[in-house]
C-alpha positions in Angstrom: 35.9 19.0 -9.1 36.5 15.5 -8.7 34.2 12.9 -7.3 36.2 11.3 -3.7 36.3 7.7 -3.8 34.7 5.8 -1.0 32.6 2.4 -1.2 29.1 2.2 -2.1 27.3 2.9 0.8 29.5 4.9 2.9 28.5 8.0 1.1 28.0 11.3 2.7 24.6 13.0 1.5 22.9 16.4 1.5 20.0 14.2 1.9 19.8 13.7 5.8 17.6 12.8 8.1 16.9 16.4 9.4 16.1 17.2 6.0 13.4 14.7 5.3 11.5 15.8 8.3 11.8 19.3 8.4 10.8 19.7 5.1 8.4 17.1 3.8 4.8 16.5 5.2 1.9 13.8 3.6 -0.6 15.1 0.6 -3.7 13.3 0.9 -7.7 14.0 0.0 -8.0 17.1 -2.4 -11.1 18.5 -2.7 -12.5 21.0 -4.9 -15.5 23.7 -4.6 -16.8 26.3 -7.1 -14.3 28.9 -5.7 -11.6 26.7 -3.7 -9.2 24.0 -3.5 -8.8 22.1 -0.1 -6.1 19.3 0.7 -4.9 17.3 3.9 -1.7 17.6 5.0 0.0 15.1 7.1 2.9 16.6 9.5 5.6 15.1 11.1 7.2 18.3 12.5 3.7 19.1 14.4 3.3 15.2 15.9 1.7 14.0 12.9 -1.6 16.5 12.7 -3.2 15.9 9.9 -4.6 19.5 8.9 -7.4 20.9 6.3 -5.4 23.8 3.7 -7.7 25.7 1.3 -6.5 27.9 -1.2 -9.5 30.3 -2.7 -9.3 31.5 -6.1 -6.8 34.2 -7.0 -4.9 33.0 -3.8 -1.0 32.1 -4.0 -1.0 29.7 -1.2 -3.1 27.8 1.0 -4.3 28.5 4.7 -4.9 26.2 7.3 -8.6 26.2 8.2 -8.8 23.9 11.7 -7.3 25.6 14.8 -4.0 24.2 16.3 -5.5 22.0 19.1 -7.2 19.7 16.4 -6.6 17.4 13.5 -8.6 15.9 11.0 -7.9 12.0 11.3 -10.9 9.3 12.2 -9.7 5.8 13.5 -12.7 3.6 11.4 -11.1 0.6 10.4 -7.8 1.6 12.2 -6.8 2.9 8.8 -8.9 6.1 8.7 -9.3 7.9 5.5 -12.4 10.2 4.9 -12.3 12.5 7.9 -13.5 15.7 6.5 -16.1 17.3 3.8 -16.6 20.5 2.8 -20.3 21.7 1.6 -20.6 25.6 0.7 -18.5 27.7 3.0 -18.7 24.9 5.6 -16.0 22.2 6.9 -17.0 19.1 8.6 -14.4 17.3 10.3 -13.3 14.5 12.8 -11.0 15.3 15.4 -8.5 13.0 16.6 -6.9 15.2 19.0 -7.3 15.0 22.9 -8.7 11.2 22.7 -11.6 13.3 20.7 -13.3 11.2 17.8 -16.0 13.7 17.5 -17.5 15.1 14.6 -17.5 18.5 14.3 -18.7 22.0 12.2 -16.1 24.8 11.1 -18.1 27.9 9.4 -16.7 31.3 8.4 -19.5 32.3 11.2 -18.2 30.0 13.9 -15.5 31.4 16.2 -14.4 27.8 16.8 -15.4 24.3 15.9 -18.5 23.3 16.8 -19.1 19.6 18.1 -21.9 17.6 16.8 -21.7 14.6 18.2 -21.5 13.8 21.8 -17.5 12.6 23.9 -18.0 9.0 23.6 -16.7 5.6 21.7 -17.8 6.1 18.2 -15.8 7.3 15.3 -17.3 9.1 12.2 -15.7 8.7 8.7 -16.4 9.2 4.9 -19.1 11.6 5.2 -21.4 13.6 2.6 -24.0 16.4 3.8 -27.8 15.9 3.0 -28.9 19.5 2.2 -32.0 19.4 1.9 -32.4 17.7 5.2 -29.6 19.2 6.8 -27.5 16.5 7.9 -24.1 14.7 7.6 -24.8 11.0 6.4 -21.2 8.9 6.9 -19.8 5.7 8.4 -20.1 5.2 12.2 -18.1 3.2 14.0 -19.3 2.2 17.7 -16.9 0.8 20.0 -19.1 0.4 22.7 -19.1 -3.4 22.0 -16.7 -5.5 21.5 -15.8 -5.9 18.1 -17.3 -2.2 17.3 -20.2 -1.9 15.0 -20.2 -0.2 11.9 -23.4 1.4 10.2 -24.4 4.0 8.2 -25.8 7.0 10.5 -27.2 10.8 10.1 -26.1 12.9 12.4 -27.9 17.0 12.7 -25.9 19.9 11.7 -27.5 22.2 13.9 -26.5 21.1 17.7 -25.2 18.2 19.2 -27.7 15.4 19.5 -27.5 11.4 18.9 -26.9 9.5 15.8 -29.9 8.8 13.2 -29.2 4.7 11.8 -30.0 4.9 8.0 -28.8 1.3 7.4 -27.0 -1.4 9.6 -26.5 -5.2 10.2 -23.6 -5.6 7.4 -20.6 -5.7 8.8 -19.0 -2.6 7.0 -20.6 0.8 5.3 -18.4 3.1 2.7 -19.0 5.9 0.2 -22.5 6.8 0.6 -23.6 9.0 -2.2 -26.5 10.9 -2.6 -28.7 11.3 -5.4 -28.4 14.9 -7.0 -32.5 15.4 -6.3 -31.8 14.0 -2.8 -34.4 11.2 -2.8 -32.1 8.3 -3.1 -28.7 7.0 -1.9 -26.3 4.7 -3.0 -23.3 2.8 -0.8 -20.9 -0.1 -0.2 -21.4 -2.8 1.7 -19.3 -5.9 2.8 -19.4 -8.9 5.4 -16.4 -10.7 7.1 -14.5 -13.2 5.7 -14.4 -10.8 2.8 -12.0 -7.5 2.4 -13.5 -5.0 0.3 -11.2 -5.9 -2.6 -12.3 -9.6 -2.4 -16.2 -8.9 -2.6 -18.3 -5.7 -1.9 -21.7 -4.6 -3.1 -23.1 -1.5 -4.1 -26.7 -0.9 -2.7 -29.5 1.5 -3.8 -32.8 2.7 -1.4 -35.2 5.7 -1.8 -35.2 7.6 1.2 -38.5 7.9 3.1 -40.6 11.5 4.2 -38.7 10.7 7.4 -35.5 10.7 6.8 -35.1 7.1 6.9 -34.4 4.6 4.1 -36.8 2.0 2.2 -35.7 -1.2 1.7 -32.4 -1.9 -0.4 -31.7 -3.4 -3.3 -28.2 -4.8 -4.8 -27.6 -3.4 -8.0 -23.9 -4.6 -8.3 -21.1 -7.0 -6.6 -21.0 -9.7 -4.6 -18.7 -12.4 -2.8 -16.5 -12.2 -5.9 -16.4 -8.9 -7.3 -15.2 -5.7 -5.8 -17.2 -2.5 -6.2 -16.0 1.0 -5.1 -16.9 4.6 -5.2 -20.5 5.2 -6.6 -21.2 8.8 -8.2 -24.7 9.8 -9.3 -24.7 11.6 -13.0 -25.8 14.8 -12.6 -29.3 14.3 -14.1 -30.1 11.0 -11.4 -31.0 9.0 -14.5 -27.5 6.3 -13.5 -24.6 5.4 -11.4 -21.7 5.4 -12.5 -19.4 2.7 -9.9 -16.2 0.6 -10.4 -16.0 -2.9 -10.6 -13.4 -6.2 -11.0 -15.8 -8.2 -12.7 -13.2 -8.3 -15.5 -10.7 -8.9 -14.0 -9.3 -5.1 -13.8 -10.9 -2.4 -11.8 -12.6 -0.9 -14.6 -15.4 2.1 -14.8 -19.3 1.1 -15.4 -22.9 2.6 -15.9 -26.1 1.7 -14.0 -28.7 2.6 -15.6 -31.9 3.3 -13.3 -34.5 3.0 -15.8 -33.6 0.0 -17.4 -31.9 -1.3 -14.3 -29.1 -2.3 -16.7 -25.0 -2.3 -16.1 -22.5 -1.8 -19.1 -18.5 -1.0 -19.0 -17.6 2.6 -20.1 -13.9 1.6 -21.0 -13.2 -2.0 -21.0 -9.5 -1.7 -20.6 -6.7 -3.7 -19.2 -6.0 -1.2 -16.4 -7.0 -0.6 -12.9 -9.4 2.3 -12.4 -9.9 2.2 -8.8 -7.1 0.6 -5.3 -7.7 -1.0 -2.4 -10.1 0.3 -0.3 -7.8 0.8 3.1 -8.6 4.1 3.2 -12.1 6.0 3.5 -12.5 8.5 1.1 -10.3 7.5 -2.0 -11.5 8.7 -5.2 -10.3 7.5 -8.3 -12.4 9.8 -10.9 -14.6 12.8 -11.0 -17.5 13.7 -13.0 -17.5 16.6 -15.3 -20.6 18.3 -16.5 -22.8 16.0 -17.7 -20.8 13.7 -19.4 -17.5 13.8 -19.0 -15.7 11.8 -16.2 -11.8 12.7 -15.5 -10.0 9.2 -13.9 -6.8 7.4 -12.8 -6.1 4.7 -14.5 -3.0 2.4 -13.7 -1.2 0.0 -16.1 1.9 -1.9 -14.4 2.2 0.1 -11.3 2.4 3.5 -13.4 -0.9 6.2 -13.1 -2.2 7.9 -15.9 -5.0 10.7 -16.0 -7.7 10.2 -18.5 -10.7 11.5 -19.7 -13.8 9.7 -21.3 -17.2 11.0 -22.6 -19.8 9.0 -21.1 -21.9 10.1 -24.4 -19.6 9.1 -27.0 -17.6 6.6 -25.5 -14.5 8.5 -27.0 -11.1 8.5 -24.6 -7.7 10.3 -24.4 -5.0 10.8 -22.3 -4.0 13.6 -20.4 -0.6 14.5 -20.6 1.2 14.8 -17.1 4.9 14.3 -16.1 2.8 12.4 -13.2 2.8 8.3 -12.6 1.4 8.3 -9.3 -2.2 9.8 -9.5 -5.1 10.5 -7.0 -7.7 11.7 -5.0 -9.2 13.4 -8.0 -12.1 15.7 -7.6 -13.7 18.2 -10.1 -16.0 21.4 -9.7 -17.0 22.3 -13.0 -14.0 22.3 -15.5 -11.7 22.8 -12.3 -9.9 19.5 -11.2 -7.8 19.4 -8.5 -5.4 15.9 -8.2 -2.3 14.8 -6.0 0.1 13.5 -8.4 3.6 12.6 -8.0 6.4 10.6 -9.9 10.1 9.1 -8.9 11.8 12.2 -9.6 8.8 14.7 -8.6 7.5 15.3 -5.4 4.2 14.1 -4.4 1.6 17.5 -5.4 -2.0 18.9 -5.6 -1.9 19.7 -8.9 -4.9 22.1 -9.8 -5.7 21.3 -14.0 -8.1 24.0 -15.9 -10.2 21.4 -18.4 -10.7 24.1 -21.0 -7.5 25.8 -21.4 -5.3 22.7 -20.3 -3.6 24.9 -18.1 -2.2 23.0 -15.1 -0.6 24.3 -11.8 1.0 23.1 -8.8 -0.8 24.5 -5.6 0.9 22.7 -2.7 4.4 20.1 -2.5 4.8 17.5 -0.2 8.6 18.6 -0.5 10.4 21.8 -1.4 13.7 20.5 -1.9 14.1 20.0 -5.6 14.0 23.5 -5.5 17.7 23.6 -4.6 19.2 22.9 -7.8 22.5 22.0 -6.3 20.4 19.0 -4.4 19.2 18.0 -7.9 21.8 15.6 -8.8 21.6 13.5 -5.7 18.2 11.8 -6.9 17.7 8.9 -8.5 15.1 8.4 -10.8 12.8 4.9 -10.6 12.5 2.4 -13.4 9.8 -0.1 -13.3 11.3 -3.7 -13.7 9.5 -7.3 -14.4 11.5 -10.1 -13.2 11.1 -14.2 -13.1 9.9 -15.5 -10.0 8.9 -19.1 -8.8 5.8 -20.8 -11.2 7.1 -19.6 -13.7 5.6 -16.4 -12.7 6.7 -12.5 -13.3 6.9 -10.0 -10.4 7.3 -6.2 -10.6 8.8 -3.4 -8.8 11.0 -0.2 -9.2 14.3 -0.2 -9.3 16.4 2.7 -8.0 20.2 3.0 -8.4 22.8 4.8 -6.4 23.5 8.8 -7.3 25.9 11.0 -5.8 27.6 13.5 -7.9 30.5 13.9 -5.2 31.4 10.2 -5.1 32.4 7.1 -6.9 33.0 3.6 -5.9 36.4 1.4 -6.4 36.0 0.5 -9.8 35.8 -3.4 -8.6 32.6 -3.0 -6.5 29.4 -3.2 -7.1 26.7 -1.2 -4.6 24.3 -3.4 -1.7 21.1 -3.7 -2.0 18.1 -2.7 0.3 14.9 -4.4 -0.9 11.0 -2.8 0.3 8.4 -5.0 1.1 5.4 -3.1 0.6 2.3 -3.1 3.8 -0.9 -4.2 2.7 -0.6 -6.7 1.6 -3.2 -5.8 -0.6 -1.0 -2.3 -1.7 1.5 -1.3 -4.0 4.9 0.5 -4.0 4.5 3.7 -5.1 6.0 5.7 -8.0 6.2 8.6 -6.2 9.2 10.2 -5.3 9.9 9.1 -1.7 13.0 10.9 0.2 13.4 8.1 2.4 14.5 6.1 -1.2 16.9 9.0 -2.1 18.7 8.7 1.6 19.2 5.5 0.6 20.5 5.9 -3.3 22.6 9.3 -2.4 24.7 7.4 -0.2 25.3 4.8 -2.9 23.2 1.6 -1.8 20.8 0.7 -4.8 16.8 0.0 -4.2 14.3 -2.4 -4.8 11.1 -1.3 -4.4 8.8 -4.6 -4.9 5.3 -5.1 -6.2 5.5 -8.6 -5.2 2.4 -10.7 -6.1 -0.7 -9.7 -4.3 0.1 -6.2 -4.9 -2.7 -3.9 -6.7 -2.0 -2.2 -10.2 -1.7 -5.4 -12.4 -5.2 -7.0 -12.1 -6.9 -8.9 -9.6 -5.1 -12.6 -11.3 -1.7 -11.0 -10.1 -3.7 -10.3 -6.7 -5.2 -13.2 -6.0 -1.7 -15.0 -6.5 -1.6 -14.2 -2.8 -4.4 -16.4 -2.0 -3.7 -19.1 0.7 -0.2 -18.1 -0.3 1.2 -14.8 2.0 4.8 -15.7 3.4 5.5 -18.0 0.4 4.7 -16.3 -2.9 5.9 -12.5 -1.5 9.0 -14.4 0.0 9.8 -15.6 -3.7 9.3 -12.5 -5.2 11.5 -10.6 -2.9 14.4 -13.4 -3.2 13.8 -13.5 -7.2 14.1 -9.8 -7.5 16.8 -9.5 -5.3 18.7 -12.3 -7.4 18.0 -10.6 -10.7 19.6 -7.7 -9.7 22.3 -9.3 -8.4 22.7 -11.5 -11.8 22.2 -8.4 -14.1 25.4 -7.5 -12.2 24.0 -4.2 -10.8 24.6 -5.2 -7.2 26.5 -7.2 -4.5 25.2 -10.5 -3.8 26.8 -11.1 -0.4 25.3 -7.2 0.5 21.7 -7.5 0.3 19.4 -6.3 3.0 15.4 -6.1 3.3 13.1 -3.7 5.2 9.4 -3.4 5.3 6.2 -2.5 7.4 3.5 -4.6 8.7 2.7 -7.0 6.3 5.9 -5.9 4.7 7.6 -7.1 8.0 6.0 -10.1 7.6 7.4 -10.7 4.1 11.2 -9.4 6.0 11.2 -11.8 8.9 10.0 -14.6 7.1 12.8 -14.1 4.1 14.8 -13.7 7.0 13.5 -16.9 8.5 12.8 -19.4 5.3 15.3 -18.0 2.8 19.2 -17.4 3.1 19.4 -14.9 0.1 19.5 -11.8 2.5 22.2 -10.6 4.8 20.0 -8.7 7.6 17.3 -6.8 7.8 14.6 -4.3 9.6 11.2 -4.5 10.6 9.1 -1.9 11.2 5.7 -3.0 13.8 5.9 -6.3 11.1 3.9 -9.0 11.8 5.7 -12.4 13.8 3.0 -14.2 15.1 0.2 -14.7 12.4 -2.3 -17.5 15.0 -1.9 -14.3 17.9 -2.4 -11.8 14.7 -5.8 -14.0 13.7 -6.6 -14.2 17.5 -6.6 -10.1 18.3 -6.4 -7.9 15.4 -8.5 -5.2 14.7 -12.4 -5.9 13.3 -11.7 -4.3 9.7 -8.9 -7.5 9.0 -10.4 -9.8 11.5 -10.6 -12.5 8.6 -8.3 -11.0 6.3 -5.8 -14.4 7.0 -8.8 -16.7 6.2 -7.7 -15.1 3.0 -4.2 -14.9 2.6 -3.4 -18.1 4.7 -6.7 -20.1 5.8 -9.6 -20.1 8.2 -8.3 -20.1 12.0 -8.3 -22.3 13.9 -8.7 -24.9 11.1 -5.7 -24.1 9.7 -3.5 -23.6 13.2 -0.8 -26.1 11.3 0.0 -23.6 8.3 -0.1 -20.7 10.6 2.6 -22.4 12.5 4.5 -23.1 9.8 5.1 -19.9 8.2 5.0 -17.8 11.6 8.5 -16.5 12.1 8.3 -16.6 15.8 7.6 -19.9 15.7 11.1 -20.2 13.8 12.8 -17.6 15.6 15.7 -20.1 15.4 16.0 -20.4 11.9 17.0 -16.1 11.6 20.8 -16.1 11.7 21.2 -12.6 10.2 21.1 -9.6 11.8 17.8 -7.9 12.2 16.9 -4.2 13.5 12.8 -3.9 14.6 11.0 -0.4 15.2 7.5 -0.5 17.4 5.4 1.5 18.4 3.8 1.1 22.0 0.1 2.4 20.8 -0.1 -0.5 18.0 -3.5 -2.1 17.9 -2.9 -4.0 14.5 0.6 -5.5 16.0 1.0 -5.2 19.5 4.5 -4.2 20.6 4.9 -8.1 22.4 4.8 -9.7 19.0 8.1 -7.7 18.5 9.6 -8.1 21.6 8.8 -12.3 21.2 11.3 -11.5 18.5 14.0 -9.7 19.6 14.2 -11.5 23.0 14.3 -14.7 20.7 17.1 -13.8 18.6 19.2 -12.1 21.3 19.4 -15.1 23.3 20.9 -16.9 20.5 23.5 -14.0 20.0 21.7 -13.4 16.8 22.5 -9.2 16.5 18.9 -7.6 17.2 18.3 -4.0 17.4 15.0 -2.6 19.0 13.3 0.8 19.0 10.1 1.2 20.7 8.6 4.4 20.1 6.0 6.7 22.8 3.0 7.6 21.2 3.2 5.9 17.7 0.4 3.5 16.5 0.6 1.7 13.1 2.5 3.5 11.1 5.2 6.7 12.2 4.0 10.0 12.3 5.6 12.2 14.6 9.1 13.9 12.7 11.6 12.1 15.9 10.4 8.6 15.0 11.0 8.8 11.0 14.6 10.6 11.9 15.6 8.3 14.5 14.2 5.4 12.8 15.9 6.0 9.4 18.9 6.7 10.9 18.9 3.6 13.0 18.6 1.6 9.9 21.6 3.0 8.5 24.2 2.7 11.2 22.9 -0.9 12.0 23.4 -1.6 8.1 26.6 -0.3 7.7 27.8 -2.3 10.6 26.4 -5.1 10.4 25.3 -6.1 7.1 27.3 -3.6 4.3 30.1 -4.0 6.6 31.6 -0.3 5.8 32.6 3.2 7.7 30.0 6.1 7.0 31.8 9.0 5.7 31.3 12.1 7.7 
């Protein structure tokens, strides 16, 4: 049959709206036991609840394990992560349901969960369970002052009663890990100005006849090295932690007796990612000397395996290049794994046979083979940039197997900004990218510098530098495309989130290479952003711009709405009215800015949505939003229906 000629663009696609949310939901934290695999899943079509699967051995599919009125999200940091454990038969959870931030107990012998902690203003996050001393050690976040304080706590399993402090006066506590014979425990510790990725420090302290802990010591970090996820060897005798020291997240061994540290796999490669989210893990041990890891060379994942005996390495063959949360139980792995043209998985992998199984999708609809042909695969590009620098990114073009452009035009362009800024695009296949490509508008998806993957020189290149050096890289990747000759200058558009709607507004604002744009809950006002965020980034600017209030002049400078005047494009913004990291005002500074300059200016302010869209009517009105107010005002076309 043949393809029906329409502009690039205008295309009419399979790939809807409807479709994204009704079929797709978030794959996050796999877990493993002896006799299960357990995953998170994030879903839009139930308001966002985030809800525990397992599937048990021999089983074809996974069950949901937490009842209907609860989900397992925590709040620490604003950015959650780490909300549940499982130990035996037994899950342990935060709910985030109800205004409920308690911790709570699911056995097979509990009719219901059971709380643990008291109704109050504390969150509980990244958790492990001392068995011996039957207890849940984890972060706890107290917002009973203002800003909250963060500790380390122990909290009983067997009725509700207060929180236990273990260790406390640092400003922020991750990954505690406890020694196999249960007499010692390791974590990660940090103080403002710093961000985790900046400088963190693993600690080390026996733990006392009474449950409390002797003094610490530092075995590792400090205010210029980033350390993450601490695992115990099986026998006690070392941790093994990951560390920048190098220059590249790499994988290291801390030997107890001889209090020495020594790289496993000195390698050009990131073994670990920011540390946004509680709960990450970026390897699993294996037996006794065997660890199982991510490891990420320009953007793209890889799993691996090393023998901590031998020092001997090798790749594991996957058709994955987005790989995480991995977690072992004996030879049994379980990993979510995803790439541009597969759908983000928990993929279960036998270590002895090499036998390897998808247990759960975070989409279904490559299954229709007729839908197929409508995705477009990702390539990673490198591209020039300002310094003399090179930037990255994954470039997506238009596929539709029902349509061709006029043979003289040449598709628009819709560059991503990445949030973070201390993130990364991801390699993943993302449906929201293929209802872009299926109706014949190419994709940028930008690893400007800053972004995590490429080594922590390409990441400090943000320093003192956010709203200049993204900016570049966004113009200079947008350009290259349009001088390879793969799209239409005069047709570009950018979109991003947060910090990526920073990086939009102030392209928007400073640079005249785009033709419009959208931002979703992106930052406007950096001085008000410096003034009232959130304690986790409460000095993240000092960072990325420069202390406030010393440097009030620069913050001025580069704040968009302190140049609302400058935007003369058309701009689209999405809010939502529960945002603690960007309050809806700095949006509506914005729009009420640009409007009363006649500059076009849509806003959608969305009931019940914090950072970040969860619920299945914001990401289908939202995306569809974007569209019509592209195609009207910046591609300048009809939508075919």
């Amino acid at each position: 049959m043949p393809k029906a000629i329409a502009r690039y663009g205008s295309w009419k696609s399979p790939i809807t709206s409807d479709l994204i949310v009704a079929d797709a939901v978030s794959l996050s934290e796999a877990f493993a036991t002896p006799d299960a695999f357990y995953w998170l899943e994030g879903r839009p079509k139930e308001g966002g609840r985030s809800v525990i699967v397992r599937m048990g051995a021999g089983e074809e599919r996974g069950t949901d394990i937490i009842p209907p009125l609860f989900s397992a999200r925590t709040r620490v940091h604003e950015y959650g992560g780490g909300a549940w454990t499982v130990f035996g038969d037994t899950l342990l959870f935060s709910n985030d349901l109800r205004d409920d931030r308690r911790l709570y107990r699911l056995g097979r012998e509990d009719a219901a969960p059971v709380p643990l902690t008291e109704a109050g203003p504390w969150r509980y996050a990244d958790g492990i369970v001392d068995i011996r001393r039957n207890r849940w050690i984890g972060v706890r976040e107290d917002h009973t002052t203002e800003p909250p304080i963060n500790s380390l706590v122990a909290i009983d399993l067997s009725s509700v009663g207060p929180s236990k402090p273990l260790a406390e006066g640092n400003d922020f506590y991750a990954s505690p890990r406890l020694s196999p014979d249960g007499r010692c425990l390791a974590w990660i510790t940090w103080n403002l100005p710093a961000m985790p990725w900046n400088g963190s420090k693993l600690a080390i302290a026996e733990i006392a006849r009474d449950g409390r802990l002797r003094p610490e010591a530092i075995i590792a970090g400090g205010d210029h090295e980033s350390v993450m996820q601490p695992e115990w060897l099986p026998d006690g005798s070392a941790l093994i932690f990951v560390s920048d020291r190098s220059g590249w997240w790499n994988l290291y061994r801390y030997d107890l007796n001889s209090a020495q540290t020594a790289p496993l796999w000195p390698l050009e490669a990131e073994f670990g990612q920011p540390l946004f989210i509680l709960g990450m893990s970026s390897y699993a041990l294996v037996g006794e000397d065997r660890i199982v890891c991510s490891l990420i060379r320009k953007g793209l994942a890889q799993l691996a395996e090393l023998n901590i005996r031998t020092g001997k390495n090798r790749i594991i063959a996957t058709p994955y290049t987005e790989i995480g949360s991995v977690r072992a139980a004996g030879n049994r792995l379980v990993f979510r794994g995803g790439a541009s043209d597969l759908p983000t998985s928990v993929v279960a992998l036998d270590l002895n046979s090499g036998t390897m199984e998808v247990i759960a999708r975070a989409t279904a609809m490559l299954d229709d083979p007729e839908l197929k042909p409508y995705v477009s695969g990702g390539r990673p590009i490198e591209f020039k940039t300002s310094g003399g620098h090179t930037a990255h990114g994954f470039y997506y073009s238009p596929s539709n197997p029902s349509f061709e452009a006029p043979a003289d035009e040449k598709p628009p362009l819709l560059v991503r900004c990445h949030g973070g800024p201390t993130a990364a695009a991801s390699p993943a296949l993302d449906l929201r990218i293929q209802y872009w490509t299926s109706r014949g508008v190419a994709f940028l998806d930008l690893n400007y510098r800053g972004s995590t993957g490429f080594g922590r020189a390409y990441r400090d290149q943000l320093h003192g530098a956010w709203g200049d050096v993204d900016v570049d890289d966004a113009e200079a990747g947008a350009r290259h495309l349009a001088d390879e000759g793969l799209v239409d200058s005069a047709r570009m558009a950018i979109t991003g989130g947060s910090a990526g709607g920073f990086t939009v507004l102030s392209a928007l604002a400073f640079r005249h290479v785009f033709a419009g744009g959208a931002s979703y809950y992106g930052v406007s006002d950096l001085a008000r952003l410096a003034r009232d965020t959130h304690k986790f980034e409460a000095r993240y600017l000092d960072w990325l711009i420069a202390p406030y209030p010393e440097g009030e002049e620069i913050y001025s400078a580069r704040s968009p709405a302190e140049h609302a005047e400058r935007v003369s494009v058309p701009v689209i913004f999405f809010q939502g009215n529960e945002d603690k990291v960007v309050p809806k005002d700095q949006t509506e500074r914005m729009v009420a800015a640009l409007r009363a300059r006649g500059v076009p200016a849509g806003y959608l302010l969305f009931s019940g949505e914090q950072h970040g869209f969860r619920k299945a009517e914001s990401i289908k009105r939202a995306l569809d939003a974007e569209l019509y107010f592209y195609a009207a005002n910046v591609f300048k076309i009809d939508l075919v229906f």
